[in-house]
N, C-alpha and C positions, 0 to 999 in steps of 0.2 A: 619577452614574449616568444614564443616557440609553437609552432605548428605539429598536430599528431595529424596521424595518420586519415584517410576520409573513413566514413562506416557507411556503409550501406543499411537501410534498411526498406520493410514492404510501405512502413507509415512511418510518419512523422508526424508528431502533435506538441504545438506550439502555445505551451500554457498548461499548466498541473491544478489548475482548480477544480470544482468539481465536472464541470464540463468537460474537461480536456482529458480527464479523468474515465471520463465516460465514455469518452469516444475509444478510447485506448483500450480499456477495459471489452469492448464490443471488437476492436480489428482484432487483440492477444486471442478473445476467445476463440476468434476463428482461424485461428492460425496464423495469424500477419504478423510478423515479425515485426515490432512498434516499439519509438523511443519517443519519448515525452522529456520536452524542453522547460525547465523552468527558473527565472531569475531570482525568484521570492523563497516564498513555503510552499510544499507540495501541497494543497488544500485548499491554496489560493482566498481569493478577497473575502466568500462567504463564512470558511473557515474561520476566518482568525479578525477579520475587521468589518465583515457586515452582520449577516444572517445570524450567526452562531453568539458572536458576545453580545449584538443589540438584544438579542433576547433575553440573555442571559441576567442584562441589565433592566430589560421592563418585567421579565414575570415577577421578581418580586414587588415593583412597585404596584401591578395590576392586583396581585395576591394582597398586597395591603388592601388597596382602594376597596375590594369587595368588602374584605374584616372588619373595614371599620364602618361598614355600611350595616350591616347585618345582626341583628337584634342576638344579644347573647355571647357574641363576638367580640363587638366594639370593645364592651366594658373593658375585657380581658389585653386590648390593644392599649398599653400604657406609654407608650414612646415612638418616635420616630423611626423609619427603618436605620438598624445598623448600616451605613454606606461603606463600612472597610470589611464590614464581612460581607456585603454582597458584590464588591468588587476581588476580594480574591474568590470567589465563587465563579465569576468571570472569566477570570485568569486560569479556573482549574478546567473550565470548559471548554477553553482553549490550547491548551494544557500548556501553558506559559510559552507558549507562540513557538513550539519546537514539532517540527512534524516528522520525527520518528516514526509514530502507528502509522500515517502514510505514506510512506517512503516503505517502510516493511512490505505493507498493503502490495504498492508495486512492484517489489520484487516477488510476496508469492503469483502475482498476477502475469508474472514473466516478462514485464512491462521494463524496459531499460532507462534508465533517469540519465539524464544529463544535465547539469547544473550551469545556469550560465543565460547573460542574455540573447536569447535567440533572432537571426534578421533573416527571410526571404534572402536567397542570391542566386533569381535566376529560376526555371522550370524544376521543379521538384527539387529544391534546393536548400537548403540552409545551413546556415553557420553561427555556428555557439560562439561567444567570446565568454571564458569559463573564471571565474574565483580568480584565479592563481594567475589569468593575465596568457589562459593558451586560447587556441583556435580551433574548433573543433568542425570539421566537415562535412555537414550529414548531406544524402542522397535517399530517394525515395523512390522506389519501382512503381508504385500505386500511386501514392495519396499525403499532401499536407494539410492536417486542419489548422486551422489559427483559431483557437479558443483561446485569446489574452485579455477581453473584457474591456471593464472600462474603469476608467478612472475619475475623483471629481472635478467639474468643471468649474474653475474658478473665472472672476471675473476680470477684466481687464484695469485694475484698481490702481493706481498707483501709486508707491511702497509697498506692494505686496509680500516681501521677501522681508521686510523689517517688523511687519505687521505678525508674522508667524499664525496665520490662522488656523482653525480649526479643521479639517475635514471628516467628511465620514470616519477616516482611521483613527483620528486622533478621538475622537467623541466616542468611540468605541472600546479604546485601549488605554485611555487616561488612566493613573494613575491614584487621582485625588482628583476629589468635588470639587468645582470653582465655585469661590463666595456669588459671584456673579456672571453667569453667560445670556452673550445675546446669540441667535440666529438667524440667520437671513436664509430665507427660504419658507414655502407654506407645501411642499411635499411631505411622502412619505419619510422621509430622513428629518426632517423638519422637524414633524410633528411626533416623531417617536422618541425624537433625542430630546425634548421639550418635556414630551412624558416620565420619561427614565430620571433625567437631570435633574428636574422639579423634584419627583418624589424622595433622591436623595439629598436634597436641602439646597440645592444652587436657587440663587434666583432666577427666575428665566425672562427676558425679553424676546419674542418672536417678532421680527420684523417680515412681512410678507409683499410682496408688490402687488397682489391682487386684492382683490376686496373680497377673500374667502380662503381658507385652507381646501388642499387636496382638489384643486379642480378638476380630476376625472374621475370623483368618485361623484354618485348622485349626493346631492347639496345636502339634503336632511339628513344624511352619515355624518357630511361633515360637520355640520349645525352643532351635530350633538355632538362632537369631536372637540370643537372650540368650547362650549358651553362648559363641558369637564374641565378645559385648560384652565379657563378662566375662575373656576371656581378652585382649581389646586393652585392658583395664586399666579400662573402666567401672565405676561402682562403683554395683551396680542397687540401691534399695531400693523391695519390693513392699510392699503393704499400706499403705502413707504414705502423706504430705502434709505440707503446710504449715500451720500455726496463724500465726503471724506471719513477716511479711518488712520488713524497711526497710535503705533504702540509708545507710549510717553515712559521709557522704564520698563516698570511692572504692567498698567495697566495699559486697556485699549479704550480711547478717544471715538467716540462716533457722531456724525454728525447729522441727523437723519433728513429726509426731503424736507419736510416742515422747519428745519431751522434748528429743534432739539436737541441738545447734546447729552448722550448717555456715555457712562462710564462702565467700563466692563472688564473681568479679572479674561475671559476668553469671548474668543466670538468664533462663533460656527457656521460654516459656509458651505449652504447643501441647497445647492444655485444650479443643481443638473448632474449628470455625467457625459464622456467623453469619451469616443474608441481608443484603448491603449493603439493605435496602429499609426502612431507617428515617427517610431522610431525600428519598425521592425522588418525595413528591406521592400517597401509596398513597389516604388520605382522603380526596383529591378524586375519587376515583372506587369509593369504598365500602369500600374494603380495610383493615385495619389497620393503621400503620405497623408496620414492622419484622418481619413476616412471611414465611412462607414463600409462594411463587405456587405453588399446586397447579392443576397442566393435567391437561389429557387425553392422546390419545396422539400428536393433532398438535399439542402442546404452543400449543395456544390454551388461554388461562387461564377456568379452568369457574365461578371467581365471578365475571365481569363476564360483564355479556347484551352481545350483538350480534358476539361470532367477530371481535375486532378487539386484543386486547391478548393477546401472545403473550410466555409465560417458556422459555428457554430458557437450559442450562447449570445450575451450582450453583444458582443462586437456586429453581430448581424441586424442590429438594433430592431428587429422581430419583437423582441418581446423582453425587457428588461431583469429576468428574473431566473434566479437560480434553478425553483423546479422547470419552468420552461426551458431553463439550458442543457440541464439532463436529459429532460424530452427529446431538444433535439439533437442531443449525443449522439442518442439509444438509435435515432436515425441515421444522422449521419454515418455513425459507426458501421450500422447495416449496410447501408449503400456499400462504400467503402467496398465491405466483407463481398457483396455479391457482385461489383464491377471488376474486382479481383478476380474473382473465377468467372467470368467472360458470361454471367447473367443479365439477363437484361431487368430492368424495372417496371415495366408494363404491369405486370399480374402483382410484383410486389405488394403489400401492404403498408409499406412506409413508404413505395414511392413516389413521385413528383404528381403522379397522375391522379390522386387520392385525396390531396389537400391534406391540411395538418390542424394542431388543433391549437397549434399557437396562434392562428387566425381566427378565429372565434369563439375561444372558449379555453380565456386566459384564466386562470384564478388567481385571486392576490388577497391575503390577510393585511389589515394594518393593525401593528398591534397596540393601540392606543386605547385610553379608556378614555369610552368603550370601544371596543374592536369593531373592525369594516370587514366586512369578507362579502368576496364580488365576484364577480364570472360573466362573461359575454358582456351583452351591450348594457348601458346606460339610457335614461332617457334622453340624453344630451347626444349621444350618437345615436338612436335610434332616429331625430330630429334631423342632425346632418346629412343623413343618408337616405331622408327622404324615406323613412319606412313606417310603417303603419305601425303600432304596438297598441297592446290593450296594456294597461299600468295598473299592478294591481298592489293594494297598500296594505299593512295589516301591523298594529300596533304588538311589539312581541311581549311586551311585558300583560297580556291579557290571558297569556297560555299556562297554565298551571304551572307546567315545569318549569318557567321564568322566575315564580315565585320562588323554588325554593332557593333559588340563586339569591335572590335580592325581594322582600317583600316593597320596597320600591321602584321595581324594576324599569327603565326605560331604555327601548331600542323599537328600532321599525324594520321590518322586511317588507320586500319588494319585488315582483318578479314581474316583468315584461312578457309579452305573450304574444304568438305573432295569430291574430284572429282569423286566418285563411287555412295554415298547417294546423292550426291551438298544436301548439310545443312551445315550452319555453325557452326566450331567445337571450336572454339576462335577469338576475337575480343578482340583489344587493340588501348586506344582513349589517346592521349597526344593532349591538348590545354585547352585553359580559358574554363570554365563552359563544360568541356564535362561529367563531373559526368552523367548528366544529358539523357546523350546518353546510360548507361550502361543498364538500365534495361528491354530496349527494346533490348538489345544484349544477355540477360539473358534469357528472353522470346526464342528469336530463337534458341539461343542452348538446352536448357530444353527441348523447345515444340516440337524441330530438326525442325522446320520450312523448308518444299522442297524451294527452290531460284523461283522456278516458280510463290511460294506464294506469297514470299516476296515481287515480282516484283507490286502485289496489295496492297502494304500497304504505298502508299504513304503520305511523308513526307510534314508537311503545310512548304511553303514560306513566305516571306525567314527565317527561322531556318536553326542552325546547324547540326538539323538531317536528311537535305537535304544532309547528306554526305551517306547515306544511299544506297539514289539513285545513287550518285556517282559510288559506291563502286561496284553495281550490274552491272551497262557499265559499267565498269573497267572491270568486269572479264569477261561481254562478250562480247567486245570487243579483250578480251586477246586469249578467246578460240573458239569465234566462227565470229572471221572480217568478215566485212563487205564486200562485193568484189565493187571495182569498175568498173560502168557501162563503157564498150567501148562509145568511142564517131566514 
């Protein structure tokens, strides 16, 4: 091993996913001189083992599930999904896990790559240990971000390492259908790899420790969530787990709380996530290893002094989710840019002093059939927090445009209202294609949109986001009827 030279630079950003990506992308433009550290693929977890190939793997089974629902359709649906062409379809979306077009990406962005696992060492510090076994010395005049995310969080099992399980990556990036997988977990990752796996012929057992899937999403999302599983042949058990697991050979051995033993070609373990930040230098600058980075609201990290080490993305545990880790990039990165040229943040509009909207007005699709798509509160945290809401329900499959998706149709929308301001303060959409509905529910709570407004922002027919209009009779009909006229 052999030591080069130190480099200076204005930034330093620890992590090439999209986040880290963003942030760099926002200090290059403003002239910061910024090198981006990465161990993996430039494109990071979403690229290549979350966001991108789980998708990749549910829309065709979602695109079946309508077809064969749909009068004129079905007949024409003769066989099962091909599984080997929609897994190299996968592979081509990811483009066989080589990030080339990213790496390009940052050199036009002027953005400097360095390869290698990156540690904190010390006040604007860090050190590469690179491929080939050198040391690479970075220095930072401004600003370190740590966008390195998070990884999954297994459980404390023991023969874990014998057991070889599944994680998010592996469920992602498989190769081949197993005859049989189980899951343990009733999350997002749970319930999407359940969806996908199912529809290309695995059998699935979902093992859950609650007595529900998705517990923050509102219950009737999920209701309908399970009800799907269970009818594409899933086989849910709530209230379990696992007491022992080991791999006998080929298969895996499980023993569930009840006593049970299933047998399983793979088992998938989407049991939480974890801050990558246990091995990245957090002790030389006072932190804990393996930690969460709690920031502020310009995501500069509020336990180290001097406004120079910045968490942005999952690792801030803010908000678990890709577009929210761009979000707060796109801030971070500004900060950065205007504490660099001796601005203050007061009048900013991404500054600390403004709030953000990863605090209120997360949106999250699940993409399962049928899809969730949500924003702000819940009734379950509007309940926690002690806050007043009006709950207003409205069956979607009643809206014309619903029809032409599915003359079957079933999904529910739902939006909370806060009856003092009337603006809506969360919105939650279960049915086929409502992703689609969410960012205009983003919009009204972000923008707090008065309902007086809203009542002008009519929906084109027939679409689904005639459930809109729905939704607004609904609640005034609820709080303000109609009287009927004597005869």
């Amino acid at each position: 091993m052999s030591d080069v030279n130190n480099h200076t630079y204005d930034v330093i950003v620890v992590g090439a996913g999209p986040v880290g990506e963003n942030v760099a992308d926002r200090t290059s433009a403003a002239g910061l001189s910024t090198v981006i550290v990465e161990s993996e693929l430039v494109g990071g977890e979403c690229s290549y083992w979350a966001c991108e190939p789980s998708k990749a793997l549910l829309r065709p089974a979602l695109l079946y599930g309508e077809a064969v629902r749909f009068p004129g359709v079905e007949q024409a649906v003769t066989g099962p999904l091909d599984a080997t062409a929609v897994l190299k379809h996968r592979n081509h979306t990811v483009n066989d896990w080589n990030d080339k077009g990213q790496v390009d990406w940052l050199d036009s962005a002027g953005i400097t790559l360095v390869r290698g696992h990156g540690r904190l060492d010390g006040v604007k510090q860090v050190t590469v240990r690179t491929p080939d076994g050198e040391t690479v010395r970075l220095q930072a005049r401004h600003a370190v971000a740590v966008c390195t995310g998070t990884r999954a969080a297994l459980p404390p099992l023991p023969g874990l390492d014998e057991l070889r399980p599944w994680t998010s990556r592996e469920a992602t990036s498989a190769q081949e259908v197993p005859r049989r997988l189980a899951i343990l977990g009733a999350g997002v990752v749970a319930v999407e790899m359940a969806t996908a796996w199912r529809a290309l012929g695995a059998e699935v057992t979902l093992i859950a420790r609650d007595a529900r899937l998705l517990g923050r999403v509102e219950s009737f999302a999920a209701e309908l969530v399970a009800d799907r599983l269970r009818t594409a042949g899933v086989d849910l058990r709530f209230d379990s787990g696992i007491t022992t697991a080991e791999r006998a050979g080929g298969p895996v051995h499980l023993t569930l709380r009840d006593g049970t033993r299933i047998v399983v070609d793979e088992v998938l373990f989407a049991t939480g996530r974890a801050p990558r930040t246990d091995d990245i230098g957090m002790e030389t600058i006072g932190l804990a290893s393996g930690d969460w980075l709690t920031t502020d609201d310009s995501f500069t990290v509020t336990a180290v002094e001097g406004e120079w080490l910045y968490a942005a993305g999952d690792v801030n545990h803010r908000a678990l989710l890709t577009h929210q880790g761009k979000y707060q990039a796109r801030i971070a990165g500004a900060v950065i840019a205007e504490r660099a040229a001796g601005r203050t943040l007061d009048t900013a509009p991404w500054g600390r002093h403004t709030g953000t909207a990863d605090l209120r007005a997360v949106p999250q699709v699940v993409f399962t059939d049928p899809e969730i798509a949500a924003v702000g509160l819940t009734t379950d945290d509007a309940a926690r927090a002690g806050r007043k809401v009006d709950v207003v329900d409205y069956e979607i499959g009643w809206v014309a445009g619903a029809q032409q998706h599915d003359p079957n149709y079933r999904g529910q929308a739902r939006v909370l209202i806060d009856p003092e301001r009337r603006i809506i303060v969360g919105a939650t959409f279960a049915g086929a294609n409502v992703a689609e509905l969410l960012h205009s529910a983003t919009i009204a709570i972000t923008g707090e949109v008065p309902l007086d407004r809203l009542w002008h922002a009519v929906p084109a027919f027939p679409t689904i986001s005639e459930v809109w209009l729905r939704l607004l009779e609904t609640y005034r009909d609820q709080h303000h009827p109609r009287s009927n006229p004597k005869s």
